[in-house]
C-alpha positions in Angstrom: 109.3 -50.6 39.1 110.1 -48.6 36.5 107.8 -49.2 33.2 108.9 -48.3 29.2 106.7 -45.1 29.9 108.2 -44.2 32.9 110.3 -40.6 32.9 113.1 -41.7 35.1 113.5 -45.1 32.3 113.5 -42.4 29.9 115.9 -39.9 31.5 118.1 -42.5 32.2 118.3 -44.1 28.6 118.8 -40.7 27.1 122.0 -40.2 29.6 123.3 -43.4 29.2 122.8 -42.7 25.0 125.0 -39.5 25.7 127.7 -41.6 27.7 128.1 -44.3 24.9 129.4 -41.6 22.6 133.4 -42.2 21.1 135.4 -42.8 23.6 137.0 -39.7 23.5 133.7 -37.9 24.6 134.2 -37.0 27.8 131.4 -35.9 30.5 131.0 -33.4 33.0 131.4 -33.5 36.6 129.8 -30.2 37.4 128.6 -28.6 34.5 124.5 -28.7 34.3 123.3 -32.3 35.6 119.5 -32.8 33.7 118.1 -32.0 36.9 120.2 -28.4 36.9 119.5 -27.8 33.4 115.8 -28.6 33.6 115.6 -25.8 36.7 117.7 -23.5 34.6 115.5 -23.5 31.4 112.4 -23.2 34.1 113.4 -20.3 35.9 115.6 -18.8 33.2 113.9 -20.1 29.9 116.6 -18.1 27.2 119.2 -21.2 28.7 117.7 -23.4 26.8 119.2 -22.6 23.2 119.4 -25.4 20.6 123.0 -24.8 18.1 120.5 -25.5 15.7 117.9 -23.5 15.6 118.8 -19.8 14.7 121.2 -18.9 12.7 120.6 -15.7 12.2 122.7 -14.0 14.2 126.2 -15.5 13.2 124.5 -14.8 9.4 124.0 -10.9 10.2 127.6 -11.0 12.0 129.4 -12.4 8.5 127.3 -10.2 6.4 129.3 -7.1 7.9 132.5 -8.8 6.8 130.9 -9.1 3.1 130.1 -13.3 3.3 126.4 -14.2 2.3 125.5 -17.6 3.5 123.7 -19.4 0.7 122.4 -23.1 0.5 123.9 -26.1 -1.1 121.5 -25.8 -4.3 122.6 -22.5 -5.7 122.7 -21.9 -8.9 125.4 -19.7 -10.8 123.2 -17.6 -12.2 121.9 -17.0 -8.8 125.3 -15.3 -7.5 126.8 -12.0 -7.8 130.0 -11.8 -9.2 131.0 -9.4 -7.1 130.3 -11.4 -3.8 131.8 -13.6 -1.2 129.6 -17.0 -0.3 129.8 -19.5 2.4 128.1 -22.8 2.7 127.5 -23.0 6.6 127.3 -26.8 7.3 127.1 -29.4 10.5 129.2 -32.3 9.4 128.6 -35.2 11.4 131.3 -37.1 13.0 130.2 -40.1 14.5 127.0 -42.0 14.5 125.7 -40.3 17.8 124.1 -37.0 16.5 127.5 -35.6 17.8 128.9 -32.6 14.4 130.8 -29.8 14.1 129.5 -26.8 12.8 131.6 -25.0 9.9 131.7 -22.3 7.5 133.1 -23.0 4.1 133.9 -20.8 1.4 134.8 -23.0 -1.9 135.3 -22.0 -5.5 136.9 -18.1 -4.2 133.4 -17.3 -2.8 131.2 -18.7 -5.7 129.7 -21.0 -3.2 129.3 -24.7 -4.6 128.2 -23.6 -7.8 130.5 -24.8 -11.1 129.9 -25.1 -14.6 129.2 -28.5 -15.6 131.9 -28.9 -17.8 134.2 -27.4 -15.7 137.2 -30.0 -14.6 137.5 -28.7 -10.2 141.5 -28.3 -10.5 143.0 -29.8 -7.1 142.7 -26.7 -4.4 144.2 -26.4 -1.3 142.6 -26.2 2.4 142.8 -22.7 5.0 141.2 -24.3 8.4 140.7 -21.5 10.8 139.7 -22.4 14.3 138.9 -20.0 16.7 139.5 -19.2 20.6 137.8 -19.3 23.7 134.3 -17.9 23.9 134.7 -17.4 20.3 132.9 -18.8 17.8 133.5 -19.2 13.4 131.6 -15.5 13.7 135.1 -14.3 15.1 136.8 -14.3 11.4 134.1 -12.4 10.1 136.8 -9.6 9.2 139.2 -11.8 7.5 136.9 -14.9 5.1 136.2 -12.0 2.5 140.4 -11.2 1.8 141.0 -14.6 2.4 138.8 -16.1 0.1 139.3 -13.9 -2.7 143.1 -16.0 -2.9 143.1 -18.1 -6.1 143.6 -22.4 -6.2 142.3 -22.1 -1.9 139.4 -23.3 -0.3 138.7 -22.0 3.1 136.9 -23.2 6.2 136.0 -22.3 9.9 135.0 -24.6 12.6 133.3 -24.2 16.3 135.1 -26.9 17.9 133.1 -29.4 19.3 131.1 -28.4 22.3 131.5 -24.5 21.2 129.6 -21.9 19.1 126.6 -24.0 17.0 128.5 -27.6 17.2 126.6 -30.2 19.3 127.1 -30.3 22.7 128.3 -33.4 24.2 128.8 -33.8 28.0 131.9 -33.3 29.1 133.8 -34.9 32.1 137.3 -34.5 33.2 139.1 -36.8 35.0 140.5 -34.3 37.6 141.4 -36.4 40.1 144.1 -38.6 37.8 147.0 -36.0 37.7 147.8 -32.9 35.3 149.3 -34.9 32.4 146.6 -37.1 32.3 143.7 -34.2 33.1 145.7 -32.6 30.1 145.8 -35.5 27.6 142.1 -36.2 28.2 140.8 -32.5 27.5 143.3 -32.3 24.7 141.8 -35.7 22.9 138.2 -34.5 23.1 139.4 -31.8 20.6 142.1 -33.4 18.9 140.0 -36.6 17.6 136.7 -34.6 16.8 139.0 -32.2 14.5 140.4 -35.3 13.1 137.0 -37.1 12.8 135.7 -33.7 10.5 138.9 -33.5 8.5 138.0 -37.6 7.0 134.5 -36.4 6.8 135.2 -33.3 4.7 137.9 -35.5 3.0 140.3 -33.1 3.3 143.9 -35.1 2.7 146.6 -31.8 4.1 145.5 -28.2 5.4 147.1 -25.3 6.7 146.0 -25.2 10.0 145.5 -22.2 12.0 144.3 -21.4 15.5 143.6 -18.7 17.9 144.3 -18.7 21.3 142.5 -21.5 22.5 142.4 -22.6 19.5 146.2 -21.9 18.4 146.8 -24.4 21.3 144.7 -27.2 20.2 146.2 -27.2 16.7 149.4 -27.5 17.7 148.9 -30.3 19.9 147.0 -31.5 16.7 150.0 -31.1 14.0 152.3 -33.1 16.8 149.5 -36.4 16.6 148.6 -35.9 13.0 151.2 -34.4 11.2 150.7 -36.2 7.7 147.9 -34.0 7.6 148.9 -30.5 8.5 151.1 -28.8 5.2 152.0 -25.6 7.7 150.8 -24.8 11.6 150.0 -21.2 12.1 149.5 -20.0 15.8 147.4 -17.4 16.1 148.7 -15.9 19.7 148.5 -19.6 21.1 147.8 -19.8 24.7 149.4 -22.4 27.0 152.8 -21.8 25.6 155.5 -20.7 28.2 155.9 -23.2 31.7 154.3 -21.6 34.8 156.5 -19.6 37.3 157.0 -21.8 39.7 154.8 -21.9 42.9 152.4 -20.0 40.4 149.0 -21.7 41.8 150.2 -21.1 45.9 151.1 -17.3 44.8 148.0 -16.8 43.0 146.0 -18.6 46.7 147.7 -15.6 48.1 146.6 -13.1 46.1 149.4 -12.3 44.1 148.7 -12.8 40.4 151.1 -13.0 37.3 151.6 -9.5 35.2 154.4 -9.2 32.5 157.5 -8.6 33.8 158.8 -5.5 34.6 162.8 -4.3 34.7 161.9 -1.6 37.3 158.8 -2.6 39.1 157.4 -0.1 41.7 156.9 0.0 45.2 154.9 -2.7 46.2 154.1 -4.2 43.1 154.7 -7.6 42.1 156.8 -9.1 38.6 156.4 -12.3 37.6 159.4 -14.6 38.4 160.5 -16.7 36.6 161.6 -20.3 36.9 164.2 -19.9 38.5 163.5 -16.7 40.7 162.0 -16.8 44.0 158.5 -14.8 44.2 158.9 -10.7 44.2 156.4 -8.9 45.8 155.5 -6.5 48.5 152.9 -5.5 50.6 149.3 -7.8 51.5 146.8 -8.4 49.7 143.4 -7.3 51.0 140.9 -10.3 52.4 138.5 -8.9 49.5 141.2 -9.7 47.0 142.1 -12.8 49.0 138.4 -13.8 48.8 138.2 -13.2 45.0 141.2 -15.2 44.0 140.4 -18.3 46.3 137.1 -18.3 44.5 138.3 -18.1 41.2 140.6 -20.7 42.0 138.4 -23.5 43.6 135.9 -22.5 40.4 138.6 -22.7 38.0 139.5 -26.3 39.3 136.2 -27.2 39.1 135.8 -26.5 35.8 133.0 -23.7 36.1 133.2 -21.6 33.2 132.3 -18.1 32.1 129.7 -19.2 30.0 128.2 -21.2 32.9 128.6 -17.7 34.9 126.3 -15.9 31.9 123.8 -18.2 32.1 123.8 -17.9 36.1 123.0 -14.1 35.2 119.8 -14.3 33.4 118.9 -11.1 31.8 122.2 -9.8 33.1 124.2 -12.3 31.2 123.5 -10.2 28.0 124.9 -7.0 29.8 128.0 -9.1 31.0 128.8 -10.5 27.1 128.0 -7.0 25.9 131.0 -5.6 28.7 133.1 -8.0 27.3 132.8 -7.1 23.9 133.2 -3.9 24.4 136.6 -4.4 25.1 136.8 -4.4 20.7 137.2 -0.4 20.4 138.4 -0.5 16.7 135.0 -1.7 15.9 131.8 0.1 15.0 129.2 -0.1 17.1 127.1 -1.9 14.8 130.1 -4.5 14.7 130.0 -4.9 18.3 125.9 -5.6 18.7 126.6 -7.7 15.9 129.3 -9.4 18.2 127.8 -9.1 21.2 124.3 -10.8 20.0 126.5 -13.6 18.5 128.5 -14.6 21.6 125.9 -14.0 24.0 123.3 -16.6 21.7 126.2 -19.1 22.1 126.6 -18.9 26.2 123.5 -19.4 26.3 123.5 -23.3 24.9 123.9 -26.5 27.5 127.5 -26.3 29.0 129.9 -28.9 27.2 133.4 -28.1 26.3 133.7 -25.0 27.7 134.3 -26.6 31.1 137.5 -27.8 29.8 139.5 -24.5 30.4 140.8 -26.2 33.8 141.8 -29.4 32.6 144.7 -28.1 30.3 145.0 -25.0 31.7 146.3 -24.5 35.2 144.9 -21.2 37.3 146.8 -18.1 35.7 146.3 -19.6 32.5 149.6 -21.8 32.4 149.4 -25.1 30.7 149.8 -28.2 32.4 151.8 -29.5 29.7 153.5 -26.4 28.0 153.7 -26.5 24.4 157.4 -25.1 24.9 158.3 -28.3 25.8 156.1 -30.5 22.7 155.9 -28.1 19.5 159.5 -27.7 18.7 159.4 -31.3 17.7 157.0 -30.7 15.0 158.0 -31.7 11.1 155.8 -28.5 9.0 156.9 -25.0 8.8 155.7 -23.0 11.8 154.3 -19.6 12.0 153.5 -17.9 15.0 151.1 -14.1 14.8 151.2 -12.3 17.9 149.4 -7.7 18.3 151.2 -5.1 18.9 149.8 -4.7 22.3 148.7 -8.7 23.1 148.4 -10.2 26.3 149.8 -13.1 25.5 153.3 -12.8 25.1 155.4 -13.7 22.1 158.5 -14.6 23.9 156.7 -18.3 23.9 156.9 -18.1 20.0 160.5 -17.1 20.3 161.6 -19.7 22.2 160.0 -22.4 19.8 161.7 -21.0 17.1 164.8 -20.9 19.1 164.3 -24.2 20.0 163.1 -25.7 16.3 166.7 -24.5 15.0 166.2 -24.5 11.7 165.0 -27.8 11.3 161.6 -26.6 9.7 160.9 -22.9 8.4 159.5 -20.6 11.1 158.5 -16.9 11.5 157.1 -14.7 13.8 154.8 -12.2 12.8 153.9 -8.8 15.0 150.7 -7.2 14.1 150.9 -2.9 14.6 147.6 -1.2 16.2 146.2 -4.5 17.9 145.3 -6.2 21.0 145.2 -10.6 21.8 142.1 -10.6 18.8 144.2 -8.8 16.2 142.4 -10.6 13.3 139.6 -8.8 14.7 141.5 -5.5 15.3 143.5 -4.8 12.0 142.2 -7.3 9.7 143.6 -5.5 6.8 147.7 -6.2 8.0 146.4 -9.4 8.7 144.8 -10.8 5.9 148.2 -9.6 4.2 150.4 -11.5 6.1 148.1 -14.5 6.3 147.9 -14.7 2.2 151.7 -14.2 2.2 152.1 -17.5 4.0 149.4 -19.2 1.7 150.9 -17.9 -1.3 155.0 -18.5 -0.4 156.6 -20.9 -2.6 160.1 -21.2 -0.3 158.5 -23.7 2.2 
């Protein structure tokens, strides 16, 4: 019998608490059970990160971009005229302890501090959301020229289940189809954006997303588009429809790379639609071995943060690998970076198993956004680097597709890779202010 003291009463109160959540909360299937977790945080004991509890490494991060967090009570006198100040605040968003952590920069950097006979003049709303394994840290090149724009308020978000926002479980429902699997990912991230934006009683924004994040927004502006003034897609992933047969070509070793007009010898091109599969040669049972794992992982919704933590002490070595990917940046930049995303994999899995549910292996979407975003009513703007991974033929063919109907543009960034706000912040702020500031939309 199991008593009001009993642990196993108590474990099982606290999960049912976590599975009476919004509706929309979803909860994992693999993930970290309790049982997992509990070994993890025994035998590896730096798993067991709370969002909550230091800060300090997203505050040193912003700092190299010129933003000082300050508190909610500071006074004008207490600021520097000559600096940029965010408010970094977990705004709750339901009555389950569930919030999404944000970085606000109000009042062009002056933090909340106003005279008191000042009259706040109506301001508009910059939401930046960020892409996978990413975190509000990411934009720490761009809040400084962004915030110095006059009449705008800007914020940041980690969406729910990423960077310092709370960590709900999450569960898929894998085994009801793709458009389903899709549309249940997709409303986890959807409603808890929508839930923040009543909170913060923000009425229209100019949304923008990277990546992941570009994604998400723009299957937010197609729900909510009363509330979106202008979508801008950061290099949004889940764009273009998958060649076809991609997931049997990829079991066989044989994974998508951009298209070449002359491929050589015994290299494969990515067909399209309507092409049959080009390739040559086999692929060796090693490379068999580590695509058949990746898939049955990816399917399962194992992801990279998941593999960190596996890693222990090694996990810091694999973020710091990853990071180091960001050669435009000092080196202080990239500790700075490294220390910030590796803090973050480190928290209980949540969202982050998600990647599979929208995404299909090879990183094409289950529903494309191809076939959805050209139906949206707000002027469109897509951002794609000079030497991105994702490819901005996707963007194209929106705007082809749109024609005309709302105002669109496509935007290449010179001297940068997928994270170009990142790379060459300084062409990037520009362009981004141009689209705040334009007055023909």
């Amino acid at each position: 019998m199991l008593t009001e003291s009993s642990p196993l009463l108590a474990a099982e109160q606290q999960q049912k608490q976590q599975q009476d959540q919004l509706p929309w909360l979803l909860h994992s299937d693999i993930g970290e059970s309790s049982t997992t977790a509990s070994a993890l945080s025994w035998l590896w004991p730096w798993s067991a990160a709370d969002s909550r509890t230091d800060d300090a490494n997203e505050r040193a991060l912003l700092a190299q971009g010129g933003v000082t967090v300050v508190g909610l009570s500071t006074e004008e006198s207490d600021i520097d005229s000559e600096a940029v100040f965010a408010e970094a605040l977990d705004v709750d968003i339901d009555a389950h302890g569930n919030y999404i952590h944000t970085i606000a920069i109000r009042n062009n950097g002056r933090g909340n501090a106003t005279a008191k006979s000042e009259v706040r003049a109506p301001r508009r709303s910059l939401v930046l959301t960020h892409g996978y394994f990413a975190g509000v840290g990411f934009f720490f090149r761009n809040y400084h020229g962004l915030s110095q724009v006059d009449g705008w308020d800007i914020y940041a978000i980690d969406w729910l289940g990423m960077g310092r926002s709370s960590r709900p479980t999450y569960k898929g429902v894998r085994d009801e189809g793709d458009e389903r699997r899709a549309e249940h990912a997709e409303d986890f991230f959807v409603e808890s954006l929508e839930a923040w934006r009543q909170r913060m009683g923000i009425d229209k924004m100019v949304l923008c997303g990277h990546s992941f994040g570009g994604y998400m927004v723009g299957v937010y502006a197609l729900k909510y588009p009363q509330h979106v003034e202008k979508l801008v897609l950061l290099s949004p992933i889940g764009v273009p429809e998958a060649p076809r047969d991609l997931e049997n070509m990829i079991w066989q070793g044989y994974e998508p790379v951009h298209r070449k007009l002359h491929p050589k010898e015994g290299e494969y091109r990515m067909a399209s639609n309507n092409e049959a599969p080009v390739y040559d040669g086999k692929p060796s049972w090693q490379r068999l071995l580590l695509f058949r794992t990746s898939v049955y992982m990816w399917d399962r919704n194992y992801s990279p943060q998941w593999v960190v933590r596996l890693c222990g002490p090694l996990g810091r070595r694999l973020v710091s690998w990853y990071i180091g990917r960001f050669s435009l940046l000092t080196d202080e930049q990239r500790r700075g970076m490294a220390a910030y995303a590796h803090q973050h994999a480190q928290l209980a899995e949540s969202s982050a198993s998600s990647l599979g549910d929208f995404l299909r292996p090879g990183g094409f979407a289950r529903k494309p956004l191809v076939n959805r975003v050209p139906d949206v009513t707000m002027p469109t703007v897509f951002f794609y680097g000079s030497h991105d991974w994702v490819g901005h033929a996707g963007g194209e063919e929106i705007i082809k597709r749109i024609d005309g109907r709302v105002s669109t543009r496509i935007y290449h960034i010179p001297n940068a890779s997928h994270n170009f706000h990142i790379d060459n912040p300084v062409v990037f702020n520009r362009y981004m202010i141009d689209e705040m500031t334009r007055a023909d939309d």
